[in-house]
N, C-alpha and C positions, 0 to 999 in steps of 0.2 A: 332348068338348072336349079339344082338347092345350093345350100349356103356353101357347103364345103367345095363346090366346084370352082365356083363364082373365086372364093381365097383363095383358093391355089393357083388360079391363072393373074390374079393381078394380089399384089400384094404391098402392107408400107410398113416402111421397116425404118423407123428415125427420120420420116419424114421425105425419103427417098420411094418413090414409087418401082417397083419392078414389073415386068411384065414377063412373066414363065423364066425368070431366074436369072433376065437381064435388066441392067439399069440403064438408064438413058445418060449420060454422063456432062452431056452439053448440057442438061436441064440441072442438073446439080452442082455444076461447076457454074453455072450461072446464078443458081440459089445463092451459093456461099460467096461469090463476088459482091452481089447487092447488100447481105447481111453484112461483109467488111465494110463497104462502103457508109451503110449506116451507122455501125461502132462507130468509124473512124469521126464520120461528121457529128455525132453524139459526144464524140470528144473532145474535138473540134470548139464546139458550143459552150462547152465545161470548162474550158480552158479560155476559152475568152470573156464569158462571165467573170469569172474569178479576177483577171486580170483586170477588166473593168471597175470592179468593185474595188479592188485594191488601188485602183488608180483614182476613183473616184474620192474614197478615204483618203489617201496622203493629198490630192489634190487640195481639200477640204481644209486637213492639218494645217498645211501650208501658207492658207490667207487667212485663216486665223491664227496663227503665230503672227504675220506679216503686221495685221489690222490690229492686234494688243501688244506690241512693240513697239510700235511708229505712229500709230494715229491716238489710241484709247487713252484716256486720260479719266483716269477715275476721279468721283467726285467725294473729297472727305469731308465735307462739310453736310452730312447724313446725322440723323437724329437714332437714336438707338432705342431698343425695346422698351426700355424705362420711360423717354420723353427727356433725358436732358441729353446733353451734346457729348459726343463720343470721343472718347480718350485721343490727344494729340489735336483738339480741332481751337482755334480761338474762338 
Protein backbone atom coordinates (compact mmCIF):
# COMPACT_ATOMS: atom_id res chain seq x y z
CA UNK A 1 0.00 0.00 0.00
CA UNK A 2 1.46 3.76 -0.52
CA UNK A 3 0.66 6.63 1.44
CA UNK A 4 -2.35 7.79 -0.33
CA UNK A 5 -4.27 4.53 0.15
CA UNK A 6 -3.20 4.07 3.69
CA UNK A 7 -5.18 8.25 4.14
CA UNK A 8 -8.00 7.43 2.51
CA UNK A 9 -9.11 4.42 4.41
CA UNK A 10 -8.41 5.82 7.98
CA UNK A 11 -8.42 9.37 8.49
CA UNK A 12 -8.29 12.25 11.55
CA UNK A 13 -10.03 15.05 11.20
CA UNK A 14 -10.05 17.32 14.84
CA UNK A 15 -9.00 14.59 16.54
CA UNK A 16 -11.96 12.25 15.57
CA UNK A 17 -10.84 9.19 13.81
CA UNK A 18 -12.88 7.84 10.81
CA UNK A 19 -12.78 4.85 9.15
CA UNK A 20 -13.94 5.09 5.09
CA UNK A 21 -16.10 7.94 5.97
CA UNK A 22 -17.60 6.79 9.23
CA UNK A 23 -16.92 7.77 12.90
CA UNK A 24 -17.29 5.86 15.79
CA UNK A 25 -19.50 8.11 17.79
CA UNK A 26 -19.49 6.14 21.39
CA UNK A 27 -15.62 6.87 21.07
CA UNK A 28 -16.11 10.60 20.66
CA UNK A 29 -18.87 11.12 22.73
CA UNK A 30 -16.82 9.51 25.36
CA UNK A 31 -13.67 11.90 24.44
CA UNK A 32 -15.86 15.08 25.01
CA UNK A 33 -17.43 13.65 28.27
CA UNK A 34 -13.91 13.04 30.03
CA UNK A 35 -12.58 16.51 28.50
CA UNK A 36 -16.05 18.32 30.41
CA UNK A 37 -15.30 16.37 33.22
CA UNK A 38 -11.81 17.90 33.48
CA UNK A 39 -12.83 21.58 32.64
CA UNK A 40 -15.34 21.15 35.10
CA UNK A 41 -12.96 19.88 37.96
CA UNK A 42 -10.14 22.43 36.68
CA UNK A 43 -12.61 24.74 37.94
CA UNK A 44 -13.71 23.27 40.55
CA UNK A 45 -10.00 23.68 41.98
CA UNK A 46 -9.93 27.38 40.83
CA UNK A 47 -12.69 28.18 42.77
CA UNK A 48 -11.73 26.69 45.72
CA UNK A 49 -8.23 28.14 45.74
CA UNK A 50 -9.49 31.34 45.57
CA UNK A 51 -11.92 30.95 48.21
CA UNK A 52 -9.35 29.54 50.36
CA UNK A 53 -7.09 32.26 49.98
CA UNK A 54 -9.81 34.86 50.50
CA UNK A 55 -10.60 33.15 53.49
CA UNK A 56 -7.42 32.62 54.78
CA UNK A 57 -6.66 36.78 54.33
CA UNK A 58 -9.89 38.00 56.13
CA UNK A 59 -9.21 35.14 58.63
CA UNK A 60 -5.86 36.69 59.33
CA UNK A 61 -7.51 40.48 59.20
CA UNK A 62 -9.49 39.47 61.84
CA UNK A 63 -7.08 38.48 64.84
CA UNK A 64 -5.16 41.06 64.13
CA UNK A 65 -7.82 43.72 64.43
CA UNK A 66 -8.97 41.45 67.54
CA UNK A 67 -5.01 41.33 69.05
CA UNK A 68 -4.46 45.43 68.50
CA UNK A 69 -7.79 46.42 69.95
CA UNK A 70 -7.98 44.43 73.17
CA UNK A 71 -4.59 42.97 74.02
CA UNK A 72 -1.69 45.51 72.40
CA UNK A 73 -0.50 48.13 74.33
CA UNK A 74 1.97 50.14 72.92
CA UNK A 75 4.89 51.19 74.61
CA UNK A 76 5.64 55.25 74.63
CA UNK A 77 8.33 55.45 76.70
CA UNK A 78 10.69 54.67 73.34
CA UNK A 79 13.88 56.85 72.64
CA UNK A 80 13.85 58.53 69.30
CA UNK A 81 16.42 58.88 66.30
CA UNK A 82 18.09 61.71 68.12
CA UNK A 83 18.69 59.82 71.61
CA UNK A 84 16.58 62.17 73.68
CA UNK A 85 12.85 61.11 74.72
CA UNK A 86 10.07 61.54 72.37
CA UNK A 87 7.45 64.06 72.39
CA UNK A 88 4.52 63.39 75.10
CA UNK A 89 6.90 60.97 77.17
CA UNK A 90 7.83 62.03 81.02
Amino acid sequence: MDKEETSAKTRNFRGVKTTMGKTNSSNNAQYHTTKLEANLRKQWVRLITAFLYILSVSITAVVLAVYYGMYWTPDLNYMNTTGTKALGTV
